[in-house]
N, C-alpha and C positions, 0 to 999 in steps of 0.2 A: 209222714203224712203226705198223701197223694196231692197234689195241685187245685185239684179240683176238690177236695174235700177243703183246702183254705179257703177257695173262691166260695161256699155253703157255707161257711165261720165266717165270713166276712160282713153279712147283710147284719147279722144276730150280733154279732160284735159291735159295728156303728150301732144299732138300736139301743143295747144296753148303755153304749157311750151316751148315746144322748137322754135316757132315762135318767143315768144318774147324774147328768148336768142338768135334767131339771128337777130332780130332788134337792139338788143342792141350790138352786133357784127357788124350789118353792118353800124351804127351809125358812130361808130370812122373808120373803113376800108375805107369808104367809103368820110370821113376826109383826109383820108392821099391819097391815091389816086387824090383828090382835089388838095393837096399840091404838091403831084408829080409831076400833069399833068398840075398845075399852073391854074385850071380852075375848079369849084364846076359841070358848065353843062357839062365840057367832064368826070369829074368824074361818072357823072350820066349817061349819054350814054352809057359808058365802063360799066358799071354797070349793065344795061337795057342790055346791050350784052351780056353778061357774061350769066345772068340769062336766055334770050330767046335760048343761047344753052344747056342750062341744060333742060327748059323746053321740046325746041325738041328731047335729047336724051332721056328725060322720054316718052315722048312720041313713040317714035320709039319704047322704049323696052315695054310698056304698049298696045301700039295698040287700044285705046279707039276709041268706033263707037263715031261719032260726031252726033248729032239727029236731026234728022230732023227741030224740030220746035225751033233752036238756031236764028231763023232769023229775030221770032217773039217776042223776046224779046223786053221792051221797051226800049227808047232811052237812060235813063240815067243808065240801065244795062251797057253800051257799055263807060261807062266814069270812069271806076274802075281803068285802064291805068292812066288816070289823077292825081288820088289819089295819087298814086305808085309811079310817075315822083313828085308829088311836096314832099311828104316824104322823099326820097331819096335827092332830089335835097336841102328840106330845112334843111333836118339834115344834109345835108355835109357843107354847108353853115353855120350853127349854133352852129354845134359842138365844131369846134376851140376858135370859141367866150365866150359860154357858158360851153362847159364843158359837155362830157357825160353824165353824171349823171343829170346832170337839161335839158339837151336836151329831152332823154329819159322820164324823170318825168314831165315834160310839154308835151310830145307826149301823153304818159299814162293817164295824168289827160283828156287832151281833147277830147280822145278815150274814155273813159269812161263816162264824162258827157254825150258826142253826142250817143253812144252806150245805155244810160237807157231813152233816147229821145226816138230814135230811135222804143225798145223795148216796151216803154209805149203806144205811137201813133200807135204803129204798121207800122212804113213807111217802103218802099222800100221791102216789102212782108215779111217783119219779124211779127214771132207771136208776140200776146201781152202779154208781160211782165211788170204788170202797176207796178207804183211807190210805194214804200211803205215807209214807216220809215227805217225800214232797210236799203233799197235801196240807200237812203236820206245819211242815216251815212257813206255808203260806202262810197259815192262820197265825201262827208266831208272831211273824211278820208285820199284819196287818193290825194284831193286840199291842204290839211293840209303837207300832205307829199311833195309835189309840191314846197311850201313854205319853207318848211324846209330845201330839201333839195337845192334849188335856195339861199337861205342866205347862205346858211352854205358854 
């Protein structure tokens, strides 16, 4: 891998890092607000609210043209919302029971099996990223870790 192709992996690499530090932030948060509000779905509404004002002050201070052809999208484009409400809603629901740590690593492993799906098939316009050995161990790996940490 050429230098410069690291230095293009690098911005996308820190981003996902801090994504999945605030999955795992909003994991237990998003717990306790459940416990407060005495409800997992008003926890996730307040949630969902929180976030669509951040969204629109970014946006105000961003100012992005919206394109023309967002309309042509296909239908299950339009069901990424859905993902997000049951994430939210099942980690706030799970976590008391199970415990951060195995919440999270049950999240992780099943984002990653479906994610080398995904990228092998090529579905939902992702390039193809077919399966390899490597690929294989990874996931092992990361189900192994799953396990270990859910016993533990």
């Amino acid at each position: 891998m050429k230098a410069v192709t690291l230095l293009q992996l690098a911005a996308p690499f820190v981003i996902a890092i801090l994504v999945g530090a605030g999955v795992a932030l909003e994991t237990p948060t998003n717990a306790l607000l459940a416990k407060s509000s005495g409800s997992f779905l008003w926890a996730s509404l307040f949630s969902f609210l929180v976030g669509a004002v951040v969204l629109i002050a970014a946006l105000a201070v961003r100012r992005p043209a919206l394109a023309l052809g967002w309309s042509g999208a296909p239908w299950y484009a339009w069901v990424g919302g859905v993902y997000g409400a049951l994430l939210v809603v099942g980690s706030a629901w799970a976590t008391p029971k199970l415990g951060a740590g195995t919440t999270l690593v049950v999240i992780v492993a099943s984002q990653v099996v479906l994610g080398v799906v995904l990228d092998h098939f090529s579905l939902l316009g992702l390039a193809h990223h077919p399966v390899s050995g490597l690929r294989l161990a990874g996931v092992m790996i990361v189900a192994l870790g799953a396990v270990l940490i859910a016993r533990g």
